[in-house]
PyMOL Python script that loads the backbone (N, CA, C, O; Angstrom):
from pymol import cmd

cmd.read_pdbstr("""\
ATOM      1  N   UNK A   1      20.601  38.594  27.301  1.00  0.00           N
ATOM      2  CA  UNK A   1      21.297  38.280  28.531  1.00  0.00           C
ATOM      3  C   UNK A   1      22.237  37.100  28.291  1.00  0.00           C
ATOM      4  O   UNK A   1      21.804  36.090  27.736  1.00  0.00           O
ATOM      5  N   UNK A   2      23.712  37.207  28.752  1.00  0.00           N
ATOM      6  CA  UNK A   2      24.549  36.427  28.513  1.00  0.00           C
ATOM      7  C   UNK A   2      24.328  35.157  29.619  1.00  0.00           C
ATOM      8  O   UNK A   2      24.045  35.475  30.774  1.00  0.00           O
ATOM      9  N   UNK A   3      24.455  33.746  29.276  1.00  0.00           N
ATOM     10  CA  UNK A   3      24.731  32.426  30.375  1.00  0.00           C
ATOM     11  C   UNK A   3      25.844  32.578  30.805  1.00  0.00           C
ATOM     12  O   UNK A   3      26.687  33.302  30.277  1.00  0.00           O
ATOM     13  N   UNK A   4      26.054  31.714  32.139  1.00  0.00           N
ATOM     14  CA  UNK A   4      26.986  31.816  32.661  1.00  0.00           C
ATOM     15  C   UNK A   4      27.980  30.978  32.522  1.00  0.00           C
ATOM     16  O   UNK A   4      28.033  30.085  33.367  1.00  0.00           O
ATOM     17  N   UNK A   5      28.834  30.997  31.658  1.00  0.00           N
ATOM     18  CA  UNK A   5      29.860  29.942  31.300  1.00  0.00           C
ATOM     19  C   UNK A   5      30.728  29.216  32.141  1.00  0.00           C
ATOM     20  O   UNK A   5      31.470  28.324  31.729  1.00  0.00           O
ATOM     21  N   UNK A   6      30.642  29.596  33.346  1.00  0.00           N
ATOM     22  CA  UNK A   6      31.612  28.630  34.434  1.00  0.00           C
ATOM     23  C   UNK A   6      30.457  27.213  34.684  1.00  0.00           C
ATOM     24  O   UNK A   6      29.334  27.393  35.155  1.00  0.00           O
ATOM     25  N   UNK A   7      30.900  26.040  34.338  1.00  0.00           N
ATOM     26  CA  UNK A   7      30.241  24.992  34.430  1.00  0.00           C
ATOM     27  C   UNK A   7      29.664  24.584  36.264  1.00  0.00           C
ATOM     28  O   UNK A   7      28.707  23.922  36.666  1.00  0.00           O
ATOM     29  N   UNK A   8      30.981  25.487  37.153  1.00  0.00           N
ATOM     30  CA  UNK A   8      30.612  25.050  38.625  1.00  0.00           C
ATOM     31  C   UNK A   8      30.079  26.679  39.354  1.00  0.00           C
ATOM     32  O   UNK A   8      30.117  26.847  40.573  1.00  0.00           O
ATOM     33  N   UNK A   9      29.622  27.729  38.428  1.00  0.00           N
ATOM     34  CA  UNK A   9      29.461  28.688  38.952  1.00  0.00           C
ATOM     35  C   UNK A   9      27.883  28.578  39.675  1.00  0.00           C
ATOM     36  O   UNK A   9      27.738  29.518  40.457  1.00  0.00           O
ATOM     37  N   UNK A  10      26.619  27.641  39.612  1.00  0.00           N
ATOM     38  CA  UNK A  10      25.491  27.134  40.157  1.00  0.00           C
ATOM     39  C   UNK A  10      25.845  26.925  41.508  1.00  0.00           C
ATOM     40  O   UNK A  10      25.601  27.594  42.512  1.00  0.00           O
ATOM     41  N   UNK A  11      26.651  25.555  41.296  1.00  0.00           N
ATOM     42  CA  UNK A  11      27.292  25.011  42.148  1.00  0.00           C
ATOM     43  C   UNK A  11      27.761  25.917  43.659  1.00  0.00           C
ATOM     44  O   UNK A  11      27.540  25.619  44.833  1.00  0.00           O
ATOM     45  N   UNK A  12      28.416  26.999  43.126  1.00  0.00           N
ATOM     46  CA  UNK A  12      28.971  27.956  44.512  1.00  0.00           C
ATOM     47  C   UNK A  12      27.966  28.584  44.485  1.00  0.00           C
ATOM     48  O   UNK A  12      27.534  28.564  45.637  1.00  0.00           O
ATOM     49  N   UNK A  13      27.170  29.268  43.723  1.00  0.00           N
ATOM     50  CA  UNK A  13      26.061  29.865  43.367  1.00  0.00           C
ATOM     51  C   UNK A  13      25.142  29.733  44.932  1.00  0.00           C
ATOM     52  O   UNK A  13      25.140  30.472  45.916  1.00  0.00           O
ATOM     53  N   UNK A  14      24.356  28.366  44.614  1.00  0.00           N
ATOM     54  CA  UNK A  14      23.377  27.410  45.623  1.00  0.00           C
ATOM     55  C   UNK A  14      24.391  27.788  46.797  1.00  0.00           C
ATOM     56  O   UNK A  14      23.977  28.706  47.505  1.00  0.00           O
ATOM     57  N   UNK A  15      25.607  27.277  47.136  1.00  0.00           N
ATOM     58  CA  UNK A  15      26.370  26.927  48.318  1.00  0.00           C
ATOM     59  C   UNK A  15      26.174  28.474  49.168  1.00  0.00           C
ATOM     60  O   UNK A  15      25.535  28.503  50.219  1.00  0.00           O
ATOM     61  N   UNK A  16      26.724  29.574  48.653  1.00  0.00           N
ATOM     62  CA  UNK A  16      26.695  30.498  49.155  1.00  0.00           C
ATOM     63  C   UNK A  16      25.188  31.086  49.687  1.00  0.00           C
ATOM     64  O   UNK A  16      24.870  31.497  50.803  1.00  0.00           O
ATOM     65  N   UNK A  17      24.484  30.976  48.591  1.00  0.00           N
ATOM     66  CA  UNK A  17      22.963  31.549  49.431  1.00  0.00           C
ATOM     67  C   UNK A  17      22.554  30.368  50.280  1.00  0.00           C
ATOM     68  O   UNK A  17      21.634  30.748  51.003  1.00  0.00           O
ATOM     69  N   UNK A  18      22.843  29.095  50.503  1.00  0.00           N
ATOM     70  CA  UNK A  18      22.655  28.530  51.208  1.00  0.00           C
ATOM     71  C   UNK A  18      23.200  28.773  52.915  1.00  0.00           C
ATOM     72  O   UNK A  18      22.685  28.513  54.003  1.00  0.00           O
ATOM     73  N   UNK A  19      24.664  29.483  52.436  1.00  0.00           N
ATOM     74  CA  UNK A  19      24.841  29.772  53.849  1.00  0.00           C
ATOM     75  C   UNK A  19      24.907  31.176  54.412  1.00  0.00           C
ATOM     76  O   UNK A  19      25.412  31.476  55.494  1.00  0.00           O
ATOM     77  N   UNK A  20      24.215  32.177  53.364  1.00  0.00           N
ATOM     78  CA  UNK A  20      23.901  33.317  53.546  1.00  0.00           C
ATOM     79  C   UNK A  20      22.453  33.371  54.305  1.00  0.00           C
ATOM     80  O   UNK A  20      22.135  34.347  54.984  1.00  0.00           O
ATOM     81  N   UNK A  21      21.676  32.331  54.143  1.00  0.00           N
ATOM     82  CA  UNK A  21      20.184  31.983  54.620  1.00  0.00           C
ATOM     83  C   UNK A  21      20.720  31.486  56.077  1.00  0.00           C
ATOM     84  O   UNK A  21      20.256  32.131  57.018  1.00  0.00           O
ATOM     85  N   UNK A  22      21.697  30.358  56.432  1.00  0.00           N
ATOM     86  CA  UNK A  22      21.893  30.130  57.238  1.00  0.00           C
ATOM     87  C   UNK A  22      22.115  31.472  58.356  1.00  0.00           C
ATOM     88  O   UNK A  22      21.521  31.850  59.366  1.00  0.00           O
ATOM     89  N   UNK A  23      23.302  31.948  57.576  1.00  0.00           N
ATOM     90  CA  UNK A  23      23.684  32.800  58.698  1.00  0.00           C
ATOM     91  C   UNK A  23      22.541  34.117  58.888  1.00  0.00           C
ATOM     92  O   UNK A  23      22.906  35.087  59.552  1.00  0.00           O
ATOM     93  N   UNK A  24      21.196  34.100  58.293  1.00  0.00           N
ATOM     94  CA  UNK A  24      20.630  34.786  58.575  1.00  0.00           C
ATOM     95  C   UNK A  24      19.587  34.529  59.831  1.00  0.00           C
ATOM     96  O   UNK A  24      19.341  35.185  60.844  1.00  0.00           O
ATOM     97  N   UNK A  25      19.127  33.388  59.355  1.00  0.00           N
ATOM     98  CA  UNK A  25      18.223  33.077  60.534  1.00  0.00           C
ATOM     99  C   UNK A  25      19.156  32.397  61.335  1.00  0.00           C
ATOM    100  O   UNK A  25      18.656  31.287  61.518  1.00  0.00           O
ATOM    101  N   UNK A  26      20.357  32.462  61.976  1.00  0.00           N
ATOM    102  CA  UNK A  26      21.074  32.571  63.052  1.00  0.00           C
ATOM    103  C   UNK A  26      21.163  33.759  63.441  1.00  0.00           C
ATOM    104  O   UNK A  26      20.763  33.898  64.597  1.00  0.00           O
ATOM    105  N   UNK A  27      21.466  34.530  63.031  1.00  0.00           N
ATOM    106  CA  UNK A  27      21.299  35.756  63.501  1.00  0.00           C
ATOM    107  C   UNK A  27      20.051  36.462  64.311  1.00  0.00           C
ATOM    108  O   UNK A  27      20.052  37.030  65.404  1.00  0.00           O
ATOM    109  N   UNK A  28      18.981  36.217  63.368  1.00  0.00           N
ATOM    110  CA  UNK A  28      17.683  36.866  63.402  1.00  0.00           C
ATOM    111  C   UNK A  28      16.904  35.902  65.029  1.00  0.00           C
ATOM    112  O   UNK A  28      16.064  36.261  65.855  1.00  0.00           O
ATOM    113  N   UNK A  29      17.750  34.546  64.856  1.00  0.00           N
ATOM    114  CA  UNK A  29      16.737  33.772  66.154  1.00  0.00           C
ATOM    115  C   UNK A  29      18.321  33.948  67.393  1.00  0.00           C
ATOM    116  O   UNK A  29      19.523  34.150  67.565  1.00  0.00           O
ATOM    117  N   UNK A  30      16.698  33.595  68.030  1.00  0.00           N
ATOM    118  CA  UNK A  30      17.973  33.495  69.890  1.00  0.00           C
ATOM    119  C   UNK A  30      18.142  31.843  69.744  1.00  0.00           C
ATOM    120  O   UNK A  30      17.519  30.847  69.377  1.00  0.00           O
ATOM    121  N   UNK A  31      19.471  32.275  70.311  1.00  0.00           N
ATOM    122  CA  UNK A  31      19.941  30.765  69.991  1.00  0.00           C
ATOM    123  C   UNK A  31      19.640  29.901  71.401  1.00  0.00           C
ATOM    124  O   UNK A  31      19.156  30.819  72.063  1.00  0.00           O
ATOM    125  N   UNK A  32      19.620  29.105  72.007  1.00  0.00           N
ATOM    126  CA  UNK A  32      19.662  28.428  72.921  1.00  0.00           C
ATOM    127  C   UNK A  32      20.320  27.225  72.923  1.00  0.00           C
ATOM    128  O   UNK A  32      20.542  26.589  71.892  1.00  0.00           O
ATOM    129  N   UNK A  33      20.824  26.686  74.632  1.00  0.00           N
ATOM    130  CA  UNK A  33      21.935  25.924  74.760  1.00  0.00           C
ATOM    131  C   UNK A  33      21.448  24.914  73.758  1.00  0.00           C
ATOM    132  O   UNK A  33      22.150  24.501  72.835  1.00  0.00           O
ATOM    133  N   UNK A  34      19.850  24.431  74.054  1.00  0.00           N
ATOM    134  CA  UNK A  34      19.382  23.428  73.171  1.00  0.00           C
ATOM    135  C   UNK A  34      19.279  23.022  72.153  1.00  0.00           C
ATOM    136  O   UNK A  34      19.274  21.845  71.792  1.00  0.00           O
ATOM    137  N   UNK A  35      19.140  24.406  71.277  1.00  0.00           N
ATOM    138  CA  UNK A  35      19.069  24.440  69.904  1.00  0.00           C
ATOM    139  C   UNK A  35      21.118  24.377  69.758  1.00  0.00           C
ATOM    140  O   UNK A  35      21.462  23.199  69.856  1.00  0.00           O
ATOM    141  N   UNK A  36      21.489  24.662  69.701  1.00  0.00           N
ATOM    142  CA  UNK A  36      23.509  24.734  69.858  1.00  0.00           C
ATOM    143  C   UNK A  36      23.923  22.955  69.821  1.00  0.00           C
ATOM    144  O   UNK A  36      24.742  22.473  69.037  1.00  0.00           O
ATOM    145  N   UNK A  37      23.269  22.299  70.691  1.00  0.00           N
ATOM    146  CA  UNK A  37      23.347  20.671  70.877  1.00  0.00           C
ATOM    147  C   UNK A  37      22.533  20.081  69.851  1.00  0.00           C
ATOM    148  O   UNK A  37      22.828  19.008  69.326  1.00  0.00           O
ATOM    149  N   UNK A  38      21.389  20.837  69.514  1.00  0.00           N
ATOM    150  CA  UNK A  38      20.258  20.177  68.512  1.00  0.00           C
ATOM    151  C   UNK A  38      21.101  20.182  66.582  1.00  0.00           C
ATOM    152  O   UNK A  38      21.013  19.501  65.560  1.00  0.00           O
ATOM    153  N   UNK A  39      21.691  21.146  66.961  1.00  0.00           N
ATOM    154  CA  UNK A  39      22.232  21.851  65.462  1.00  0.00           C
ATOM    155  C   UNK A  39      23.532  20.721  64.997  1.00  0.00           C
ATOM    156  O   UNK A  39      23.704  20.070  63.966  1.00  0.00           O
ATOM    157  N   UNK A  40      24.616  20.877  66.737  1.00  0.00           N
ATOM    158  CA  UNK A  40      25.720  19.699  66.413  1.00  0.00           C
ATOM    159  C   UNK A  40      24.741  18.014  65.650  1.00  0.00           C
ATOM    160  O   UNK A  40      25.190  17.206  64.836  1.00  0.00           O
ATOM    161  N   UNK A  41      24.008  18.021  66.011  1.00  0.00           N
ATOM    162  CA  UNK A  41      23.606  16.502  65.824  1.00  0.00           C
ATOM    163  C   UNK A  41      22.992  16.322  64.314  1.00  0.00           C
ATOM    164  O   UNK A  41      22.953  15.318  63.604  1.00  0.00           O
ATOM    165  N   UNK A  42      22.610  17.421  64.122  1.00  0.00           N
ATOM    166  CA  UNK A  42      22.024  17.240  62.618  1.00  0.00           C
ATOM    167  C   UNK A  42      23.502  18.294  61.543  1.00  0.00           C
ATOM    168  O   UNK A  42      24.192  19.279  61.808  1.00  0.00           O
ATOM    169  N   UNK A  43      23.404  17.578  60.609  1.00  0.00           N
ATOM    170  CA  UNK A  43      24.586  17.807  60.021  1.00  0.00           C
ATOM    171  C   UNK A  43      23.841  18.974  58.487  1.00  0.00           C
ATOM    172  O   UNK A  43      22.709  19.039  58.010  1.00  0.00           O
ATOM    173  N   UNK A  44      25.229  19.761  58.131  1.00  0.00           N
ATOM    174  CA  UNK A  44      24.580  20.963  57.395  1.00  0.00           C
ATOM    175  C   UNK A  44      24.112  20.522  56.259  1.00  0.00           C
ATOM    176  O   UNK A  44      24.219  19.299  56.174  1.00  0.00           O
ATOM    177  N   UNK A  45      23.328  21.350  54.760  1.00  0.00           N
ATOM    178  CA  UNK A  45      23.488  20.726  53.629  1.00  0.00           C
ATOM    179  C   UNK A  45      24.621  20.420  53.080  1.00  0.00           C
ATOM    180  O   UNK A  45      24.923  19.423  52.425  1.00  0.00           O
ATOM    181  N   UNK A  46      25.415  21.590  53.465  1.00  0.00           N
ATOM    182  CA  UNK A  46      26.607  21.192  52.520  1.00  0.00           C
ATOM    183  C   UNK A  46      27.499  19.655  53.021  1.00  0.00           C
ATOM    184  O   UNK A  46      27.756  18.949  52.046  1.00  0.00           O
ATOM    185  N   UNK A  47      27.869  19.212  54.073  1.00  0.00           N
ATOM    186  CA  UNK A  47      28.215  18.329  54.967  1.00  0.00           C
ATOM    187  C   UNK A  47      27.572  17.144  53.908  1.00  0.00           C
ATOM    188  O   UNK A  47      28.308  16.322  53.362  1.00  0.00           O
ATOM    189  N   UNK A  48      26.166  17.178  53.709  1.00  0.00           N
ATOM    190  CA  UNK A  48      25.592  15.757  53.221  1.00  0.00           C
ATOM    191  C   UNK A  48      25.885  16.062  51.976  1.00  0.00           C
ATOM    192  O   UNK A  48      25.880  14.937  51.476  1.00  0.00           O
ATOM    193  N   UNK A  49      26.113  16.720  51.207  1.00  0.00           N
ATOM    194  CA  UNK A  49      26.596  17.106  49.995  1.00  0.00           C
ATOM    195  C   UNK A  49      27.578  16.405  49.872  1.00  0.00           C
ATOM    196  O   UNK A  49      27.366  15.322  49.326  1.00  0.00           O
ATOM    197  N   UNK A  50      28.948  16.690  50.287  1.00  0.00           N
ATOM    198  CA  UNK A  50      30.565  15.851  50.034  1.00  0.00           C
ATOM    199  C   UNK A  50      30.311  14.629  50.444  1.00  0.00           C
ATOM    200  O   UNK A  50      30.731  13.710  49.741  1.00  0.00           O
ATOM    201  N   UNK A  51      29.416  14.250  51.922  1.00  0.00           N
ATOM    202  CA  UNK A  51      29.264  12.754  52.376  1.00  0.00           C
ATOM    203  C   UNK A  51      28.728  11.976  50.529  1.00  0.00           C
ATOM    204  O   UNK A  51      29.358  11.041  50.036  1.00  0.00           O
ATOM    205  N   UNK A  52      27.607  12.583  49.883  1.00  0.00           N
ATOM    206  CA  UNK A  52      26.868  11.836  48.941  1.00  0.00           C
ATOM    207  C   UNK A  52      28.017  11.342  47.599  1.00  0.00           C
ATOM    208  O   UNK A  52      28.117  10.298  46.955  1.00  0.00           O
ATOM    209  N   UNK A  53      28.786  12.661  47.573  1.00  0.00           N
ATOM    210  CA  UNK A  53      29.400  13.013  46.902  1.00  0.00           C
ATOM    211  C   UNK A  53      30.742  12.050  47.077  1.00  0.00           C
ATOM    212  O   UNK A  53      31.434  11.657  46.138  1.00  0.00           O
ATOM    213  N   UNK A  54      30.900  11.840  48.087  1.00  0.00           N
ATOM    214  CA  UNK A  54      32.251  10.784  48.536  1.00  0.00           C
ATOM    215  C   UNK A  54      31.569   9.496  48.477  1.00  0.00           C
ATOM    216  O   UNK A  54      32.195   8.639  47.854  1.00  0.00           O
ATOM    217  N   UNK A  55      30.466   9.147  48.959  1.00  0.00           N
ATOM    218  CA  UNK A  55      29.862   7.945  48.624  1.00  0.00           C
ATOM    219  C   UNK A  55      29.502   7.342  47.269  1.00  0.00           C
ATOM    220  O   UNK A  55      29.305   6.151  47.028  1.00  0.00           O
ATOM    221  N   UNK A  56      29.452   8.387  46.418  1.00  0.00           N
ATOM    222  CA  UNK A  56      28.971   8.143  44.908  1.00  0.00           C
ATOM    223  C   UNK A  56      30.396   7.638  44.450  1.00  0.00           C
ATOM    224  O   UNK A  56      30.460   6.808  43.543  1.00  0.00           O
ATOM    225  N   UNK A  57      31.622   8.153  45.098  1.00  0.00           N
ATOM    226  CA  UNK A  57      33.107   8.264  44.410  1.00  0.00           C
ATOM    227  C   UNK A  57      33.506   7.061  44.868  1.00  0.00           C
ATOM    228  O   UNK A  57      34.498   6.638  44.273  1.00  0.00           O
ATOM    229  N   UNK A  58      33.083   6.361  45.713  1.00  0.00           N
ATOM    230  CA  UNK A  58      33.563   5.151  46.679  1.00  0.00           C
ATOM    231  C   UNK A  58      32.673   3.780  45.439  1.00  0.00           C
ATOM    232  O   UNK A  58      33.274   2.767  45.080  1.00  0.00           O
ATOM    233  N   UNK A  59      31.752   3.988  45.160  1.00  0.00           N
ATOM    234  CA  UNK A  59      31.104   2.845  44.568  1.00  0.00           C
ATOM    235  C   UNK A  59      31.307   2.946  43.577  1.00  0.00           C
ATOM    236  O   UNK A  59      31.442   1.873  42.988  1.00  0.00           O
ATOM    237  N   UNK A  60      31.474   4.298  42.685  1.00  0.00           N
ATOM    238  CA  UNK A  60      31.933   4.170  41.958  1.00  0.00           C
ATOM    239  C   UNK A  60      33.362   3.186  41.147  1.00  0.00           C
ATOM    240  O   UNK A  60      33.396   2.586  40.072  1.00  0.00           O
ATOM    241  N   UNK A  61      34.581   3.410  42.401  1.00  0.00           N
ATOM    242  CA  UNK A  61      35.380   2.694  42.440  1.00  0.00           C
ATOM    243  C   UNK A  61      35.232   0.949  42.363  1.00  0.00           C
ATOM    244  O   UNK A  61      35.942   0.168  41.729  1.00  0.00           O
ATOM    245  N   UNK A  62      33.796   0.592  43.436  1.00  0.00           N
ATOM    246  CA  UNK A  62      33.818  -0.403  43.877  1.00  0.00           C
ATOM    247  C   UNK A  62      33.089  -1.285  42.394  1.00  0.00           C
ATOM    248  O   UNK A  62      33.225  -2.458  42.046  1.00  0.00           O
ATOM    249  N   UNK A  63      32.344  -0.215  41.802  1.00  0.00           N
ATOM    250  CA  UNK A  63      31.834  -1.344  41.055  1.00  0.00           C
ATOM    251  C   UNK A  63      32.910  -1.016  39.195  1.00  0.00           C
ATOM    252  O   UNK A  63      32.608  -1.733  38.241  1.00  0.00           O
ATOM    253  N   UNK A  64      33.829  -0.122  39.056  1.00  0.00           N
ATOM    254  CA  UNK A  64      34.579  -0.347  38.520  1.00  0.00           C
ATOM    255  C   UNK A  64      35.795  -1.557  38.253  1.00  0.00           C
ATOM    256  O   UNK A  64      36.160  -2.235  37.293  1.00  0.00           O
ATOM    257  N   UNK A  65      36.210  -1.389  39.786  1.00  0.00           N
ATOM    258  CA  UNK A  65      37.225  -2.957  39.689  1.00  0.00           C
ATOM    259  C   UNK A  65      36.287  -4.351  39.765  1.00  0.00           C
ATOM    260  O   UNK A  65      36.681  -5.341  39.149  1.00  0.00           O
ATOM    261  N   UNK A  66      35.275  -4.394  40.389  1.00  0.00           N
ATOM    262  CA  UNK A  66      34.249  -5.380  39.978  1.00  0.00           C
ATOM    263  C   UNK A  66      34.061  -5.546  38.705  1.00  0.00           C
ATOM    264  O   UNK A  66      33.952  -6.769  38.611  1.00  0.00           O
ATOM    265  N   UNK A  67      33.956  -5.125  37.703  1.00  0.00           N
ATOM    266  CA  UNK A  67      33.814  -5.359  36.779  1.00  0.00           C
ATOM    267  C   UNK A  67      35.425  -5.192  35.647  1.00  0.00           C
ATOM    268  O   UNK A  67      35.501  -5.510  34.461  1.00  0.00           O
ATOM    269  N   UNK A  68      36.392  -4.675  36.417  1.00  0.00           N
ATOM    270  CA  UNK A  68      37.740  -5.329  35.629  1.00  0.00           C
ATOM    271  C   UNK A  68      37.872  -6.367  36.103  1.00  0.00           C
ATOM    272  O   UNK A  68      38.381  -7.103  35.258  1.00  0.00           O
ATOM    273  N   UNK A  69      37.561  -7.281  37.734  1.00  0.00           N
ATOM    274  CA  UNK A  69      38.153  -8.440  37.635  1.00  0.00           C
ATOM    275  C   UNK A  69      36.991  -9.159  37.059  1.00  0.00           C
ATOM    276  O   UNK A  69      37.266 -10.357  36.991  1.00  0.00           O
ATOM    277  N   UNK A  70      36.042  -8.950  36.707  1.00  0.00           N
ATOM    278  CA  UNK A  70      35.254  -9.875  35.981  1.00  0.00           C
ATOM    279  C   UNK A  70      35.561 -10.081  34.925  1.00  0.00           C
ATOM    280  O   UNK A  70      35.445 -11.224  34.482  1.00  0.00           O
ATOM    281  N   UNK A  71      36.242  -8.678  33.864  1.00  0.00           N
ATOM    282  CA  UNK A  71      36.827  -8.886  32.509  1.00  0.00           C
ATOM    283  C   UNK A  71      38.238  -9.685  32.651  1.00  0.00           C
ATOM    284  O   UNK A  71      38.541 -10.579  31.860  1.00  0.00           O
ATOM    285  N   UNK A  72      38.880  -9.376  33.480  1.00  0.00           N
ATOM    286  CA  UNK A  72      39.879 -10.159  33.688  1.00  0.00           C
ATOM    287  C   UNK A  72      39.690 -11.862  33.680  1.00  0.00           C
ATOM    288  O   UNK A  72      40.081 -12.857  33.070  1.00  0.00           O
ATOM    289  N   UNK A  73      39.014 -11.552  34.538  1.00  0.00           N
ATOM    290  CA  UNK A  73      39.012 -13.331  34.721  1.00  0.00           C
ATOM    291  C   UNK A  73      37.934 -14.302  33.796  1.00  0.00           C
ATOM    292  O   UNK A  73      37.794 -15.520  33.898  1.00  0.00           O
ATOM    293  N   UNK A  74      36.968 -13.044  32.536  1.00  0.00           N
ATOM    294  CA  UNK A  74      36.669 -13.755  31.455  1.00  0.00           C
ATOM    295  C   UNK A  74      38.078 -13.993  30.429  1.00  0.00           C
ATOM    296  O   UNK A  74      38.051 -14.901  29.598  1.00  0.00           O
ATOM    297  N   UNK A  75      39.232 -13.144  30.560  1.00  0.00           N
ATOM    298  CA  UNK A  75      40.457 -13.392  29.422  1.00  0.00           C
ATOM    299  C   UNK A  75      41.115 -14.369  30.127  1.00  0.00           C
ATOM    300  O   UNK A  75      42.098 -14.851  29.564  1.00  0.00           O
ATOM    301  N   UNK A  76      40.784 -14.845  31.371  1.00  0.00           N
ATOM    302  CA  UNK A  76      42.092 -15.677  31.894  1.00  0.00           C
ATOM    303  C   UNK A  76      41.469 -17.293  31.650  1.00  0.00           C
ATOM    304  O   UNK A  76      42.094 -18.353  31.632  1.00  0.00           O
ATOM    305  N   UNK A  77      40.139 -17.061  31.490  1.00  0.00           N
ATOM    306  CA  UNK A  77      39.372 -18.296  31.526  1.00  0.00           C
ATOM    307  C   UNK A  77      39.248 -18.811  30.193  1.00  0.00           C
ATOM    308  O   UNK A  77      39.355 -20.014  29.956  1.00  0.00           O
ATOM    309  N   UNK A  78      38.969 -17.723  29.088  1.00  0.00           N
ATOM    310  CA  UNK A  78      39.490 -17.644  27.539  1.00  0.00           C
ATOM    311  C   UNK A  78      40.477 -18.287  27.168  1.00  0.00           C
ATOM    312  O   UNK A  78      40.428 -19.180  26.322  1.00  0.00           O
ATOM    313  N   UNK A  79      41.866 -17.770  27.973  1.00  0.00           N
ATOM    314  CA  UNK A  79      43.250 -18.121  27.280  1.00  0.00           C
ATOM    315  C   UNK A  79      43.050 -19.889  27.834  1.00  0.00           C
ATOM    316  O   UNK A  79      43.437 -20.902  27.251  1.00  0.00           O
ATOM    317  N   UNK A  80      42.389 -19.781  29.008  1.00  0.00           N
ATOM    318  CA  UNK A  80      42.905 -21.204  29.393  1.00  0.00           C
ATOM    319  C   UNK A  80      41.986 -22.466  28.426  1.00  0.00           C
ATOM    320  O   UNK A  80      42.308 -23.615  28.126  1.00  0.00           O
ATOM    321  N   UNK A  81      41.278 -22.011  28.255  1.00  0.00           N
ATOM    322  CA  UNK A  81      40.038 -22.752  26.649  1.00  0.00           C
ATOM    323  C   UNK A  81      40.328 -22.853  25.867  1.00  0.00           C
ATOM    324  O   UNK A  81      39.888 -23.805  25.222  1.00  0.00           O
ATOM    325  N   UNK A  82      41.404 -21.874  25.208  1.00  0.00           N
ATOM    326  CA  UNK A  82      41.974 -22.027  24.190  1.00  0.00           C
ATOM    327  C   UNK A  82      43.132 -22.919  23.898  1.00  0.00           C
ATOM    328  O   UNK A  82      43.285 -23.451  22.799  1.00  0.00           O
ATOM    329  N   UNK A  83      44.052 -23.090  25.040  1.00  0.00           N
ATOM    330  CA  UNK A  83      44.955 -23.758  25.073  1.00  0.00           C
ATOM    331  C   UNK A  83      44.544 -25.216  25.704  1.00  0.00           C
ATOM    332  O   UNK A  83      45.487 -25.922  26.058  1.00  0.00           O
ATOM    333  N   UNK A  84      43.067 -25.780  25.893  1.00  0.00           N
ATOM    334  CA  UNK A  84      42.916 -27.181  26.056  1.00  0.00           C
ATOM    335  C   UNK A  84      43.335 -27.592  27.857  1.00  0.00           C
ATOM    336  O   UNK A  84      43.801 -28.691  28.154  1.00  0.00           O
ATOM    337  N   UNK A  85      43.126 -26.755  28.648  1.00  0.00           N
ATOM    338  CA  UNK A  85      43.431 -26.982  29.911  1.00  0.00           C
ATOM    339  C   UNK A  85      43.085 -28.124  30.575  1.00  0.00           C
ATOM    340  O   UNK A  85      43.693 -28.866  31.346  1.00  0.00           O
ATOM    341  N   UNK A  86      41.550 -28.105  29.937  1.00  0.00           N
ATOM    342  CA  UNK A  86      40.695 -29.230  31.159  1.00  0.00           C
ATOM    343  C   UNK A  86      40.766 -30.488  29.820  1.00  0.00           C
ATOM    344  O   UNK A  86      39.795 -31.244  29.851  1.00  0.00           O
ATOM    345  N   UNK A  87      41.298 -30.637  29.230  1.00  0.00           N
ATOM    346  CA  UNK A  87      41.581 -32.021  28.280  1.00  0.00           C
ATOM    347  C   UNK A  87      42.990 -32.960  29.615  1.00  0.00           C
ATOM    348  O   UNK A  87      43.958 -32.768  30.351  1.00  0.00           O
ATOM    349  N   UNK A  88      42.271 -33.720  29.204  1.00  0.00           N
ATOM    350  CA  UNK A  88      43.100 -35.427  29.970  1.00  0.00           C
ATOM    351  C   UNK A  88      44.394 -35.410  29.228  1.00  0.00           C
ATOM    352  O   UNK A  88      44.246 -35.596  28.020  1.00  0.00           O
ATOM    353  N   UNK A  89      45.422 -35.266  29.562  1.00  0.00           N
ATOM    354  CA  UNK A  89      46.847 -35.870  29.068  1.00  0.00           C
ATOM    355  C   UNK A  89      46.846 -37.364  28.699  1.00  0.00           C
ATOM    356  O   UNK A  89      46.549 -37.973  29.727  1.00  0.00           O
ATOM    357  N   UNK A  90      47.068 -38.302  27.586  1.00  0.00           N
ATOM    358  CA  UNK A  90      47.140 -39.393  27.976  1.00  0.00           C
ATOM    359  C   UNK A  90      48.953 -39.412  27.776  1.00  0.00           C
ATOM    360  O   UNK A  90      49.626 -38.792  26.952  1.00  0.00           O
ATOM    361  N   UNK A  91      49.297 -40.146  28.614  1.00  0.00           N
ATOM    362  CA  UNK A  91      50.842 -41.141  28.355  1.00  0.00           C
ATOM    363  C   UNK A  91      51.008 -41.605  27.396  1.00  0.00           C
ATOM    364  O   UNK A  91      52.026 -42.269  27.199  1.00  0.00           O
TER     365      UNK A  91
END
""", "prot")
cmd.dss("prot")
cmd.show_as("cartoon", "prot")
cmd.util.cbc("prot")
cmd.orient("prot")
């Protein structure tokens, strides 16, 4: 039996029977006004999926430039050591 060489083919894989399940037991149950208001408030899998997924991409960012201005400002603190900054001028 051959693997499946698409690296994101799981990926749609999960997504789709996920909302093939959904739309089944929607179907199969009576819906009510309650359950319709109950459903808006809780959010789908896939929904917390991109939220995690956008949150992972956000800190990612955050702790990337955190740590360029930290490299940064070890070369700026470097150059200035090197060149004798905090030495006294005398006249």
């Amino acid at each position: 039996m051959a693997l499946v060489r698409d690296p994101y083919f799981w990926k749609r894989f999960s997504t789709a029977v996920h909302l093939q399940e959904v739309e089944s037991r929607s179907n199969s149950e009576c819906i009510s006004p309650v359950k319709i208001l109950m459903s808006r408030k809780s959010d789908s899998w896939l929904e917390r999926e991109r939220r995690k997924r956008r949150r992972t991409l956000v800190w990612g960012f955050v702790i990337f430039f955190g740590v360029l201005l930290v490299v940064i400002g070890g070369i700026i603190v470097w150059w200035l050591a090197r060149h004798h900054w905090m030495q006294r001028v005398e006249p």
